[in-house]
PyMOL Python script that loads the backbone (N, CA, C, O; Angstrom):
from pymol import cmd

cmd.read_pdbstr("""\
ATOM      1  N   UNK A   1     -19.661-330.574  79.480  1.00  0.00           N
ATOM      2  CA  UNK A   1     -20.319-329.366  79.054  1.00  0.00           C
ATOM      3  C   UNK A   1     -19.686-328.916  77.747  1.00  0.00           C
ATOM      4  O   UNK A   1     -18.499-328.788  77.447  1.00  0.00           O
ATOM      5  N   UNK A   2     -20.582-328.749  77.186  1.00  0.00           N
ATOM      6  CA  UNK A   2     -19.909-327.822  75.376  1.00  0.00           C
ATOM      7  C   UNK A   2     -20.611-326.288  75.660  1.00  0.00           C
ATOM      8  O   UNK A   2     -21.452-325.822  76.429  1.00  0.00           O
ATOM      9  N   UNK A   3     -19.958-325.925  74.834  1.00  0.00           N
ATOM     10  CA  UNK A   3     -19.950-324.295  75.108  1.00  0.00           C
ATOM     11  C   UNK A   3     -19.645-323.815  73.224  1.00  0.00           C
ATOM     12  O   UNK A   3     -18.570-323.921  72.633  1.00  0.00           O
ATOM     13  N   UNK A   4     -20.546-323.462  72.831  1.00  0.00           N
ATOM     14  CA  UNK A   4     -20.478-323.146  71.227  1.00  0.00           C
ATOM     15  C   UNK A   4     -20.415-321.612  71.286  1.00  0.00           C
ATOM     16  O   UNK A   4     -21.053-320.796  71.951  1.00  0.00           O
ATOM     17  N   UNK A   5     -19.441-321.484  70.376  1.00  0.00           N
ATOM     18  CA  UNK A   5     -19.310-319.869  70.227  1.00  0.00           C
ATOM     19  C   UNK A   5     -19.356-319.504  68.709  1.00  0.00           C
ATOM     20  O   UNK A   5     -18.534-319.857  67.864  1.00  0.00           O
ATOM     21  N   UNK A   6     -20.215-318.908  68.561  1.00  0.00           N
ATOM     22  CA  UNK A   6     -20.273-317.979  66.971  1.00  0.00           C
ATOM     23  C   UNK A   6     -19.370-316.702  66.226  1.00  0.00           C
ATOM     24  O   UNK A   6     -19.547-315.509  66.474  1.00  0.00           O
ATOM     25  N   UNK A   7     -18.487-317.187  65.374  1.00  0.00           N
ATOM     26  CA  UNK A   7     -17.336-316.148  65.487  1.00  0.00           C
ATOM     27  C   UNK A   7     -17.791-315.436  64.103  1.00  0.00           C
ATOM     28  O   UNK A   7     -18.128-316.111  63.131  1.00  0.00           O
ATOM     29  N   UNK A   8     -17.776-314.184  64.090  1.00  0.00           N
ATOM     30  CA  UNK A   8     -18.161-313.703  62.500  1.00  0.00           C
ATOM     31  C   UNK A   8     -17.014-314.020  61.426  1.00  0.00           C
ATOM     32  O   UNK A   8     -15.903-314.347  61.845  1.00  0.00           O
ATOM     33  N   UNK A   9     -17.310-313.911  59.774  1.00  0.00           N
ATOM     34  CA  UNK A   9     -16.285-314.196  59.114  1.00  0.00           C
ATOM     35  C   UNK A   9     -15.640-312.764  58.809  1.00  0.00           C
ATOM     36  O   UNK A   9     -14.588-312.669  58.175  1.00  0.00           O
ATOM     37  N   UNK A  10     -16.275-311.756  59.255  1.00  0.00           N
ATOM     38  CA  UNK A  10     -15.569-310.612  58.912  1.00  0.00           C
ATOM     39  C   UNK A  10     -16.333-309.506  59.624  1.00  0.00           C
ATOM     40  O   UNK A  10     -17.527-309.490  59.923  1.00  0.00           O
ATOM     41  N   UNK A  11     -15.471-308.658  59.815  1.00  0.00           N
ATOM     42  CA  UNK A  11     -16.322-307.394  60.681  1.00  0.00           C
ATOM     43  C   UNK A  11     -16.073-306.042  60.028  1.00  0.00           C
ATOM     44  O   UNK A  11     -15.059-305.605  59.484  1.00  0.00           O
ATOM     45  N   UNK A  12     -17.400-305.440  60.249  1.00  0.00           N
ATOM     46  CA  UNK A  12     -17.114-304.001  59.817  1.00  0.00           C
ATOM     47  C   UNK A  12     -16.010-303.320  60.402  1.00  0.00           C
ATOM     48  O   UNK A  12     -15.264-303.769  61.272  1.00  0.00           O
ATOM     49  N   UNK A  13     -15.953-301.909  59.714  1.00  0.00           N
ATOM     50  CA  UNK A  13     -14.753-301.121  60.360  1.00  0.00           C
ATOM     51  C   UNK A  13     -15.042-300.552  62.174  1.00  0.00           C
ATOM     52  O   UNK A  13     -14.420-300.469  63.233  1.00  0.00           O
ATOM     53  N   UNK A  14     -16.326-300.288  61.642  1.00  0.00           N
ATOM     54  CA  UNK A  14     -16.932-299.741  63.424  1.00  0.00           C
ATOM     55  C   UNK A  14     -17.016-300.917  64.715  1.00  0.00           C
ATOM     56  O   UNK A  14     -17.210-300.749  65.918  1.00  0.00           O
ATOM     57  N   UNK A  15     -16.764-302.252  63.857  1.00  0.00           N
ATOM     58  CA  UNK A  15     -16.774-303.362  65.148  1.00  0.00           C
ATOM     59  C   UNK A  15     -15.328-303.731  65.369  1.00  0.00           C
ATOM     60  O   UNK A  15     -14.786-304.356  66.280  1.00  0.00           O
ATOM     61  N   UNK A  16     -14.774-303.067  64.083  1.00  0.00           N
ATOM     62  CA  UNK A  16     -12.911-303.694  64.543  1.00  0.00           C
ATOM     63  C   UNK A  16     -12.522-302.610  65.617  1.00  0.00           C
ATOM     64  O   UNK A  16     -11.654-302.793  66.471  1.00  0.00           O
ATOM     65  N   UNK A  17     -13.317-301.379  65.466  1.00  0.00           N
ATOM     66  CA  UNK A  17     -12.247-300.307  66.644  1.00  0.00           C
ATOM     67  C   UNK A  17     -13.273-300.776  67.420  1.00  0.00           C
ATOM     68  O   UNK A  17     -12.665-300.911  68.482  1.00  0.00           O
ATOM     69  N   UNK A  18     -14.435-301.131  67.654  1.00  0.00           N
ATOM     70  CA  UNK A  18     -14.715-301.379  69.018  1.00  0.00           C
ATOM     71  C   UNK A  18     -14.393-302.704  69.567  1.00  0.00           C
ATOM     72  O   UNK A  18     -14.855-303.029  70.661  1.00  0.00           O
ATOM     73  N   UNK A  19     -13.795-303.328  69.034  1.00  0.00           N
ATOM     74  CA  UNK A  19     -12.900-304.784  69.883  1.00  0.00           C
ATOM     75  C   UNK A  19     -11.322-304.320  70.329  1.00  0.00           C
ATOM     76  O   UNK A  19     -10.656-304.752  71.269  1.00  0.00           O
ATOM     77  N   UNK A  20     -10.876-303.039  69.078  1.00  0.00           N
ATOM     78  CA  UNK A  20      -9.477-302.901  69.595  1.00  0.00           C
ATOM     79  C   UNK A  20      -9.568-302.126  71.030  1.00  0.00           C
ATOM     80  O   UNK A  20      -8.706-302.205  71.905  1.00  0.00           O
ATOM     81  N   UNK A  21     -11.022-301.205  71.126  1.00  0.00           N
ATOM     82  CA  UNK A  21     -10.922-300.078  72.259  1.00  0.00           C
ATOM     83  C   UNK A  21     -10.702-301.179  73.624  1.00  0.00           C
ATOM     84  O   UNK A  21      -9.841-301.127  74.503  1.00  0.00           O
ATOM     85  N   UNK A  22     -12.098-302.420  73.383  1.00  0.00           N
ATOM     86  CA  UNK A  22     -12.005-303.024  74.590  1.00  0.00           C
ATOM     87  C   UNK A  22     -10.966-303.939  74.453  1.00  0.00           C
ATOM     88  O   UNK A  22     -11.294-304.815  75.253  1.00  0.00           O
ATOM     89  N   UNK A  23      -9.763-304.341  73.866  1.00  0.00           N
ATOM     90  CA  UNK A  23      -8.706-305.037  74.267  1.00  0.00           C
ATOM     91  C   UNK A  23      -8.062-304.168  74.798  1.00  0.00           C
ATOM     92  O   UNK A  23      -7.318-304.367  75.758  1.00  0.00           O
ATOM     93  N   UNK A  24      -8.248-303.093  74.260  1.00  0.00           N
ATOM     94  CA  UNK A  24      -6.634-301.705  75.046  1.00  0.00           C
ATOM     95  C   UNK A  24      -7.615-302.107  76.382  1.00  0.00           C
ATOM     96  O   UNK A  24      -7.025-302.966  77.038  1.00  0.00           O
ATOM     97  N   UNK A  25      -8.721-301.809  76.892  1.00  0.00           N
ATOM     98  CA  UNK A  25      -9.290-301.477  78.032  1.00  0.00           C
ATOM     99  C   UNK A  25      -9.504-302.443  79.075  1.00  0.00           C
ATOM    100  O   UNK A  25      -9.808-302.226  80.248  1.00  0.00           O
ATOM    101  N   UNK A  26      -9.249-303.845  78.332  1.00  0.00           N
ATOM    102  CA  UNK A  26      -8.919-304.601  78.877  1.00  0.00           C
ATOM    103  C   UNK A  26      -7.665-305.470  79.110  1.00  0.00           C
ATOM    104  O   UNK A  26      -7.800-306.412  79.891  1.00  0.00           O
ATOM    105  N   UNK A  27      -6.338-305.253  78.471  1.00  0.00           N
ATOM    106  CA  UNK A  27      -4.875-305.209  78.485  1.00  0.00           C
ATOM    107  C   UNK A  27      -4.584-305.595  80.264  1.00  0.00           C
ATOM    108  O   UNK A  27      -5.026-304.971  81.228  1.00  0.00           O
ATOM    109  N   UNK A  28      -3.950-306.473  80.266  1.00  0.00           N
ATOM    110  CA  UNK A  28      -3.451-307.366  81.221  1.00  0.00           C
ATOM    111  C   UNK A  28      -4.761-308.114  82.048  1.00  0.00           C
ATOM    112  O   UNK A  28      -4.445-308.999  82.844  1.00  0.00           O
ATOM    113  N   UNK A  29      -5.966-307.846  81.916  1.00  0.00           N
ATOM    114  CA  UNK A  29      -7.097-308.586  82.521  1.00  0.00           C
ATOM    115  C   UNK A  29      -6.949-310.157  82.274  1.00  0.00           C
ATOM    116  O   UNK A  29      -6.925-310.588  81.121  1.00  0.00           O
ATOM    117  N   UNK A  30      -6.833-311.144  83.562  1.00  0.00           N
ATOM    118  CA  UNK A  30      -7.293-312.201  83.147  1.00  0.00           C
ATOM    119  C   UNK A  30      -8.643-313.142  83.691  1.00  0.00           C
ATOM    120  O   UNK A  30      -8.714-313.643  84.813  1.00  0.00           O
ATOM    121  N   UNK A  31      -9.713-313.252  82.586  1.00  0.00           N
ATOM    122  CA  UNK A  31     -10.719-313.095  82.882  1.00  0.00           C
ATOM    123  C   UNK A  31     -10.830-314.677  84.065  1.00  0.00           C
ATOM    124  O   UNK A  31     -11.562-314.735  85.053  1.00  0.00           O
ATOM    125  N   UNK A  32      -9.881-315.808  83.576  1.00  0.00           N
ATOM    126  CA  UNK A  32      -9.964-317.061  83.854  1.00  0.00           C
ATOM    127  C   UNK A  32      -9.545-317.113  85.932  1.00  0.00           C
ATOM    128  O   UNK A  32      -9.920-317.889  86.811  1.00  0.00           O
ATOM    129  N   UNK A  33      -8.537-315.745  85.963  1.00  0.00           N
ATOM    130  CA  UNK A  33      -7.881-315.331  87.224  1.00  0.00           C
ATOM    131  C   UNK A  33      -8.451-316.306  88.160  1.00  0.00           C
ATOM    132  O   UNK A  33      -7.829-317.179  88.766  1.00  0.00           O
ATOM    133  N   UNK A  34     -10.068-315.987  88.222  1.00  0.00           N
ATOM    134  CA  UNK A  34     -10.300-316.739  89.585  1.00  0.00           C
ATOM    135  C   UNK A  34     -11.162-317.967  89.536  1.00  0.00           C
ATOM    136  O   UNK A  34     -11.681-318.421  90.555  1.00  0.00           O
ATOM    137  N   UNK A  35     -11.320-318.530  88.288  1.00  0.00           N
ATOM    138  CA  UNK A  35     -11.472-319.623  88.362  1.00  0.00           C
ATOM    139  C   UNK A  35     -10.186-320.628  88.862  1.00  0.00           C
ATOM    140  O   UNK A  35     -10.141-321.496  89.733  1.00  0.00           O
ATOM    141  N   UNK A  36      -9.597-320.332  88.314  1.00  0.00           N
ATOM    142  CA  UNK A  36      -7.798-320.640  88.645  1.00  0.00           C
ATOM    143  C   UNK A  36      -7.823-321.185  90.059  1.00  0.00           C
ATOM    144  O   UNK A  36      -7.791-322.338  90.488  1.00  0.00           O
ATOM    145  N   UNK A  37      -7.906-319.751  90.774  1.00  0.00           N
ATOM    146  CA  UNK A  37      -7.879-319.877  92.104  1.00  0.00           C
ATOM    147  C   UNK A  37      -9.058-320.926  92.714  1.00  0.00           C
ATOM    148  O   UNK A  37      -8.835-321.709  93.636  1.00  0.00           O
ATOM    149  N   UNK A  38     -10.436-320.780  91.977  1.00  0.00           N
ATOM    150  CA  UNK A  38     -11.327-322.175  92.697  1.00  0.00           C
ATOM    151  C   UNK A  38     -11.113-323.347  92.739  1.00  0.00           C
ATOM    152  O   UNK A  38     -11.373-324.264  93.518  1.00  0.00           O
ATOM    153  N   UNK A  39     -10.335-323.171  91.318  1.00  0.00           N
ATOM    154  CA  UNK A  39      -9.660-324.743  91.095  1.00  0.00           C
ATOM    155  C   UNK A  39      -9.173-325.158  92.111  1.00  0.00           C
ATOM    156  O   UNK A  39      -9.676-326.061  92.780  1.00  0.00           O
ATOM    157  N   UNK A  40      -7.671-324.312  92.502  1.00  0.00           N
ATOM    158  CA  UNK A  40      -7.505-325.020  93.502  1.00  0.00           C
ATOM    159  C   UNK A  40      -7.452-324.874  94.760  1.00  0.00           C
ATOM    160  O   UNK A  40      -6.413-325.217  95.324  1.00  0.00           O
ATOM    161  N   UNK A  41      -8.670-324.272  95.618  1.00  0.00           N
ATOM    162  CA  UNK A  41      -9.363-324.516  96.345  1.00  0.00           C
ATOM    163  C   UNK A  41     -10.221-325.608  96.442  1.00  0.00           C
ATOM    164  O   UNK A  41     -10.995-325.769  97.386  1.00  0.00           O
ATOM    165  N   UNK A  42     -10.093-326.456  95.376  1.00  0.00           N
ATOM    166  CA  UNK A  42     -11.445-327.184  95.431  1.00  0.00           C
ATOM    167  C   UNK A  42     -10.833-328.537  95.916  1.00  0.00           C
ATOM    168  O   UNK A  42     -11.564-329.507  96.120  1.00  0.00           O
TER     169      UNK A  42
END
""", "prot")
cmd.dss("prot")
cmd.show_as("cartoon", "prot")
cmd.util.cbc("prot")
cmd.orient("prot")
């Protein structure tokens, strides 16, 4: 499986505080957590 992701080359000022709000808001989240765990369950 490929998985393509589109990254911008630069962001306005109003999209940089809204990536910093959701990193503060998301700060210690790990999104991969429970794949982890299926892994090895599987």
């Amino acid at each position: 499986m490929t998985v393509e992701v589109s990254v911008p080359a630069s962001l306005s000022d109003s999209a940089k505080e809204a990536l910093e709000s959701y990193r503060k808001a998301t700060a210690g989240d790990d999104p991969r957590a429970e794949l982890f765990q299926a892994a090895k369950g599987a």
